[in-house]
N, C-alpha and C positions, 0 to 999 in steps of 0.2 A: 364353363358356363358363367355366363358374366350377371351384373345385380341388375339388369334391365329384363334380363329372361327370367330368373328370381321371380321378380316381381309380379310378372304376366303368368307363369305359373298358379301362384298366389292367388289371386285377383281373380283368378279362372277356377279354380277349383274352389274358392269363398262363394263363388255364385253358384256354383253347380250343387254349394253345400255339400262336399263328400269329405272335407276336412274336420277331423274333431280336432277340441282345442289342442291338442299336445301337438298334434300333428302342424295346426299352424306356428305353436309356439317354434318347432325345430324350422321352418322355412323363415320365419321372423330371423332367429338367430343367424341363419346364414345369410343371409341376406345385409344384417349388419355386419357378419365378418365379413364378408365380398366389397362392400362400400369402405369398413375400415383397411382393407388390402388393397385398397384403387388410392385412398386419403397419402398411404404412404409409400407410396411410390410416386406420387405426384408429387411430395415434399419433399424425397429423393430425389427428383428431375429437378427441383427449382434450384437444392445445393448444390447438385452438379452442376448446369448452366451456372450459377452466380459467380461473377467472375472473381479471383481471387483480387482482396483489397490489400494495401501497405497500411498497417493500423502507427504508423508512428513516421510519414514519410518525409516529414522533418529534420531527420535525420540524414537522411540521403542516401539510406539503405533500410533494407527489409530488413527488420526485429521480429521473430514472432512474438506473441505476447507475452507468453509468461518468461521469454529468456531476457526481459529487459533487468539489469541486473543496476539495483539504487541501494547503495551504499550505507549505511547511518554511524556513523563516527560518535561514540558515546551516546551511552542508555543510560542517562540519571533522568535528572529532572526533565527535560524535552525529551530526548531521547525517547523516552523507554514509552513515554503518552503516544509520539509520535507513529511507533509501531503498531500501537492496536489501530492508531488511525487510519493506519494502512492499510488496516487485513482483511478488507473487503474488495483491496484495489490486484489488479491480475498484474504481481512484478514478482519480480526474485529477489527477496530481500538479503540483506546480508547488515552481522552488527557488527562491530568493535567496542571490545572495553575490557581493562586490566582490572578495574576494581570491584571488590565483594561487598553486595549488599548489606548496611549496616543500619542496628533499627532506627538512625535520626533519618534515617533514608523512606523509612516506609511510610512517611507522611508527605512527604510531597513526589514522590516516583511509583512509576504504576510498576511497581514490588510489594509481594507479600508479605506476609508474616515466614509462609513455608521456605522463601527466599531466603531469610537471613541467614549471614554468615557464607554466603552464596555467592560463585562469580554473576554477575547481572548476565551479562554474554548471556551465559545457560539457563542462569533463570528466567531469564523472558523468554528463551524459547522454549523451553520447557511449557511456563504459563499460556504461551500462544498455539500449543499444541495442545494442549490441555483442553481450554476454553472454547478454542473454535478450528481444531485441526488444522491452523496454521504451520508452515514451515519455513525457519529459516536457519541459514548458517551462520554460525559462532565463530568468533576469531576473538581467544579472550588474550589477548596479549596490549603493550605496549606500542602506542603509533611510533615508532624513530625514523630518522632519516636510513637506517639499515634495512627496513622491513616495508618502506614505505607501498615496496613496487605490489603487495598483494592487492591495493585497490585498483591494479592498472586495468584491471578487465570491467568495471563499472562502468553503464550507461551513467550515471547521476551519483553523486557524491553530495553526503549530507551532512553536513558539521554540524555534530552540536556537542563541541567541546568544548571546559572552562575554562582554560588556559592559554593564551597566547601561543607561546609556546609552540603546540601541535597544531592551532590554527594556523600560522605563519606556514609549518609543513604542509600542511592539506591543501592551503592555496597555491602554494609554489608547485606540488606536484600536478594540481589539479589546472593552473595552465601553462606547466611544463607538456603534459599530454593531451591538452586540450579537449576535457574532460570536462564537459559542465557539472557545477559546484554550487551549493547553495550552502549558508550559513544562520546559526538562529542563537542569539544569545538575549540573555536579559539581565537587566541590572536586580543587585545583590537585595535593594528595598520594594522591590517590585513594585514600581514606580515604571519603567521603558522595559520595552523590548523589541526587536527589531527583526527582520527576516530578510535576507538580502545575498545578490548575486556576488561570485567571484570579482568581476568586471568592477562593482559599485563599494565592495567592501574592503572595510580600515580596518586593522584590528587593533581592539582596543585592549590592552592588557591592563590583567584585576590588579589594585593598589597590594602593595605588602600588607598592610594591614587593615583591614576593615570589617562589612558584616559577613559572617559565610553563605555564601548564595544558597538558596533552598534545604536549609537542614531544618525548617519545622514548615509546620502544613498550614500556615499563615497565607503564604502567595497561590496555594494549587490553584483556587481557581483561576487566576491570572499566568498561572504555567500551564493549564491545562488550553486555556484560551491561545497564548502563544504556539503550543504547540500545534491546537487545530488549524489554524493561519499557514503554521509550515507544510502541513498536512495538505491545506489546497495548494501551495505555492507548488509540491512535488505533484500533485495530481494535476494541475494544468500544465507540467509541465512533460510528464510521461503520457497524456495522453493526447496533447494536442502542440505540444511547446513553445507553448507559452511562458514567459518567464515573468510572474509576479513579484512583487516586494512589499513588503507591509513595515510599518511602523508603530507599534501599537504602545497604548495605554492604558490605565482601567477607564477612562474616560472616552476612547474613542479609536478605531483605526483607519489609519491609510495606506493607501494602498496606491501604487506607482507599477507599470509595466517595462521590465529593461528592454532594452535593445536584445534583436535575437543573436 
């Protein structure tokens, strides 16, 4: 019996008056169950007909979503801001980092207190799981040219490492396998910082002696800023691939679009 007989039912017996209220309370109720069991099955027809879409076809092949797999090379100061940035975005994260959270750390990197003395790797995701049941995988080791190939299965590669050094690796592998690569560094008096493609980036290596980039909580907000900047340059680029570049200051940023 379907909600239009229901109704007539109803309607007919309210006039004839032979319903007391309980009686019409139960005809009410089915009568919304029948209409909410017609609502979802009709919302059921429309997922089925809707034709399946390519959410990433920039690419030149079908991703599902959540298997797009973005990379993040160092969790300190970008890094590890970087991450929460993300944990609302639908990817497969995955970190890198050898080194343990130490407390000049906890003023400018989104590490805790309970972190210290801690690889960063597990402490962020630990903390990501914690906070907002995020999930990602850890790989606390050393970038070298020996272990390089664990990033080979990443959609997106994201550098934000302080050293030359590993940077020089990450971009050599990254268009060795042509592997789009984005990189995010900032100067030591947080004064620049920059966000920029494989294709457009120099690397600049830190002097032997100078200030230690981000060990007090002077620049966060100016790292936290740099980091959100990288934060959409990976989100326009996983979701529509777009490739952004920003050059930022406390004064001001620009922003420049690469070539695809």
């Amino acid at each position: 019996m379907n909600l239009v007989r229901w109704t007539e039912i109803f309607l007919t017996h309210q006039e004839k008056k032979v319903l007391d209220l309980n009686q019409q309370s139960i005809l009410i109720s089915v009568a919304f169950a029948l209409f909410a069991v017609r609502e979802a099955k009709l919302g059921l027809w429309a997922l089925r007909e809707k034709p399946e879409q390519n959410p990433r076809p920039f690419l030149g092949r079908r991703i599902p979503v959540m298997s797009f797999k973005v990379f993040i090379l160092g969790v300190g100061a970008l890094g590890s801001h970087l991450v929460q940035f993300l944990r609302s975005e639908e990817l497969t994260l995955s970190v890198l980092d050898f080194d343990r959270t130490e407390a000049k750390n906890l003023l400018s990197q989104f590490h805790g207190l309970p972190s210290k003395g801690r690889l960063k790797v597990e402490a962020i995701k630990q903390t990501m799981l914690f906070l907002w049941g995020g999930k990602l995988a850890a790989h606390p080791v050393r970038l070298t040219a020996d272990n390089v190939e664990i990033l080979g299965n990443a959609n997106l590669l994201v550098d934000c490492f302080d050293n030359g050094e590993s940077r020089r690796l990450v971009a050599a592998f990254a268009k060795h396998k042509k592997i789009p690569c984005i990189h995010a560094g900032l100067a030591a008096d947080g004064t620049f910082a920059r966000v920029v493609w494989t294709d457009d980036f120099i690397v600049d290596d830190e002097p032997s002696t100078g200030i230690p980039t981000c060990e007090d909580g002077a620049f966060l907000p100016f790292i936290a800023l740099t980091a959100s900047y990288l934060a959409l340059a990976v989100q326009a680029f996983t979701r529509n691939g777009q490739k952004f570049a920003y050059q930022i200051s406390p004064g001001g940023t620009f922003r420049v679009q690469s070539a695809r």
